[in-house]
C-alpha positions as CSV (number, residue, x, y, z in Angstrom):
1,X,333.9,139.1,-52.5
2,X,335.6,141.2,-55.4
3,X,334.8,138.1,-57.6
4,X,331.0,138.8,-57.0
5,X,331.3,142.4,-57.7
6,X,333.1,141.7,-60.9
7,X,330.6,139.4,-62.1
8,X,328.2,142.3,-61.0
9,X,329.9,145.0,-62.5
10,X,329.9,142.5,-65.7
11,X,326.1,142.1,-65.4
12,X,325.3,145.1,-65.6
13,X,327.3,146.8,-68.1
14,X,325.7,143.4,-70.4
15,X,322.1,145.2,-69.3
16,X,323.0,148.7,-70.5
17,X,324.8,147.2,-73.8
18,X,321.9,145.4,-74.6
19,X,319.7,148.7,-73.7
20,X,321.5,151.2,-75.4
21,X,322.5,149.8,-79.0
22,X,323.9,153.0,-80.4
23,X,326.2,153.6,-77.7
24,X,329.5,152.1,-76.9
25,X,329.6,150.3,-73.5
26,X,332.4,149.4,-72.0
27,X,334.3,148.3,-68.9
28,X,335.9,151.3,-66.2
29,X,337.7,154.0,-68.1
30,X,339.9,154.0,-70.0
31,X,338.6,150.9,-71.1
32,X,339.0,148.4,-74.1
33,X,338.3,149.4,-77.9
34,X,337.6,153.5,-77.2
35,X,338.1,156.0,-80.0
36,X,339.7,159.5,-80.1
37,X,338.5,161.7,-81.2
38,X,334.9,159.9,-79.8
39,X,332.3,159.6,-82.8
40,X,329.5,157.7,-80.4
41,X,328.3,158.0,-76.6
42,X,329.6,156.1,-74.2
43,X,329.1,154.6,-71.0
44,X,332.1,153.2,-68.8
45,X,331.2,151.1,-65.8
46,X,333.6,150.8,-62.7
47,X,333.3,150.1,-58.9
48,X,333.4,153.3,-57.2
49,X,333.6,151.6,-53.6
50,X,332.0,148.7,-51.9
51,X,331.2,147.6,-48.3
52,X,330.5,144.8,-46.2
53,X,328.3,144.3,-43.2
54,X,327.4,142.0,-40.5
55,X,323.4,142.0,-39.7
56,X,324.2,140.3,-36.2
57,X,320.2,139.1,-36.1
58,X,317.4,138.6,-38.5
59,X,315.1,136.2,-36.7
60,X,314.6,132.9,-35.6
61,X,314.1,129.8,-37.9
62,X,314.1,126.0,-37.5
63,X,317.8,125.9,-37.3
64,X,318.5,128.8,-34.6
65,X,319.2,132.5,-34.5
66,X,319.5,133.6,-38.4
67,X,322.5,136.4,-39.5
68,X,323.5,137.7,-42.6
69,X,325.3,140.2,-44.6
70,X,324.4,143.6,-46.4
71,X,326.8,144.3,-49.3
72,X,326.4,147.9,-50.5
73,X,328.4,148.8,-53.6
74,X,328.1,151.8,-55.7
75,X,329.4,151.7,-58.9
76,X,330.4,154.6,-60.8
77,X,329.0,155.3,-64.4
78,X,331.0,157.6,-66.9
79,X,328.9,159.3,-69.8
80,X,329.9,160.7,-72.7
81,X,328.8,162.0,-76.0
82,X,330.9,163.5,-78.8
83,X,331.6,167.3,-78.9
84,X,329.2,168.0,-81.8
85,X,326.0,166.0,-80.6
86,X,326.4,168.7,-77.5
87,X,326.2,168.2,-74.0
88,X,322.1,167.5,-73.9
89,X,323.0,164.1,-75.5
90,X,324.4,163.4,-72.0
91,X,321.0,163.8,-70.2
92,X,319.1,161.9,-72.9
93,X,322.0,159.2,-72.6
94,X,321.4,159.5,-68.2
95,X,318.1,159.2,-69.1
96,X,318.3,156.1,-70.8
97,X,320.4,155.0,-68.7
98,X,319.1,155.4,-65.2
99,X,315.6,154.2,-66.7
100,X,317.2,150.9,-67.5
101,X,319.0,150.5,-64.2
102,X,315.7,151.0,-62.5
103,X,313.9,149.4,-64.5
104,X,315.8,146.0,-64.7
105,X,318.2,146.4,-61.6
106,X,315.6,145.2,-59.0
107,X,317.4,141.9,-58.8
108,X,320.8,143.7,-58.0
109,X,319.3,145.8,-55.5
110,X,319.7,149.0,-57.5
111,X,318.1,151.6,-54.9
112,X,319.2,155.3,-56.6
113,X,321.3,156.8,-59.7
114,X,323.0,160.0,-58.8
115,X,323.5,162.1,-61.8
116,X,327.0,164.4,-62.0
117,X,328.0,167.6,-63.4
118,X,328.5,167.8,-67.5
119,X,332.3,168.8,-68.4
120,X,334.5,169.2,-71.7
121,X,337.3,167.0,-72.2
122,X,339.3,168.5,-74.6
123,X,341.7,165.2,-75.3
124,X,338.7,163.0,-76.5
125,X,336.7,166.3,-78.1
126,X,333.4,165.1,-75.7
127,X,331.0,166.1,-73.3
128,X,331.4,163.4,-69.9
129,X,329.5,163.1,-66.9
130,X,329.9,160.9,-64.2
131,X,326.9,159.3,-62.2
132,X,326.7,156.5,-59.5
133,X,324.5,153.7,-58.8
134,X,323.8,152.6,-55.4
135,X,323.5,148.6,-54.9
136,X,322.5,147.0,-52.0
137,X,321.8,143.3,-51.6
138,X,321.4,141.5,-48.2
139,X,321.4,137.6,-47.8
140,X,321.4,135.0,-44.8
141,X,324.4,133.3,-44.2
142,X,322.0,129.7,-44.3
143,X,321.3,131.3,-48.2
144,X,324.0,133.2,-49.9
145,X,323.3,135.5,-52.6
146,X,319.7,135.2,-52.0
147,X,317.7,138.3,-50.7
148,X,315.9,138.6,-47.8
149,X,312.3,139.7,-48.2
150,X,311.5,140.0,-44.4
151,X,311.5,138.5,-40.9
152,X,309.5,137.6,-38.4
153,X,310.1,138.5,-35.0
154,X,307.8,136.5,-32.0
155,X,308.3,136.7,-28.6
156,X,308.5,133.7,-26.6
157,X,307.4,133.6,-22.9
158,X,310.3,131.3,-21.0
């Protein structure tokens, strides 16, 4: 399991790298090649918490009874913009941001962003926030890692 959210976690900080050109994304906090004082924005993506569950019944196909698994993970998004560009560069960035995850995230299940509170932090001179995305991906146990799209439920008369 923690190998797939990695490899998540991995996917989608390559999405917002590729999205946001002038800004410096990297793994969780502290994480690799940041400067202090900070001359850029960045975004640092971590796994705020994940969960596991059982869907006991989904339907019927050829095989039998159909189960699967809903995996809800939440990952949590720091922002952050140098001192001097001021603390509005931290919307715009969410902006960006969130409008990429929605935009491309579909196929991760991306369902909401959650936007924080702006603070100062005085030991990299910048502006942070910290926002989290909510993931949530269900698949058949017959069909890992592939959505389900819907079920059909019939009633049978015995």
């Amino acid at each position: 399991m923690m190998a797939a959210l990695y490899d998540l976690r991995e996917e989608l900080t390559a999405l917002l790298r590729q999205g946001l050109p002038d800004a410096a994304v990297t793994g969780e906090y502290p994480g690799e090649g940041r400067r202090y004082p900070q001359t850029v924005p960045a975004v640092a993506v971590g796994i705020a918490e994940a969960a596991l569950q059982k869907l006991d019944y989904l339907g019927e196909q050829d095989a039998g009874e159909q189960s699967g698994r809903r995996w809800e993970t939440r990952f949590q998004l720091e922002l952050s913009a140098p001192r001097r560009s001021g603390a509005g560069e931290l919307y715009r960035l969410f902006d960006q941001v969130s409008g990429l995850l929605l935009t491309y995230g579909s196929r991760y299940g991306l369902q909401e962003v959650d936007c924080g509170r702006a603070e100062y932090i005085r030991e990299r001179d910048c502006f942070a926030l910290t926002c989290t995305a909510l993931c949530v991906l269900e698949e058949t146990e017959t069909q890992p890692g592939t959505a389900i799209t819907g079920f059909e439920v019939t009633r049978r008369s015995d």
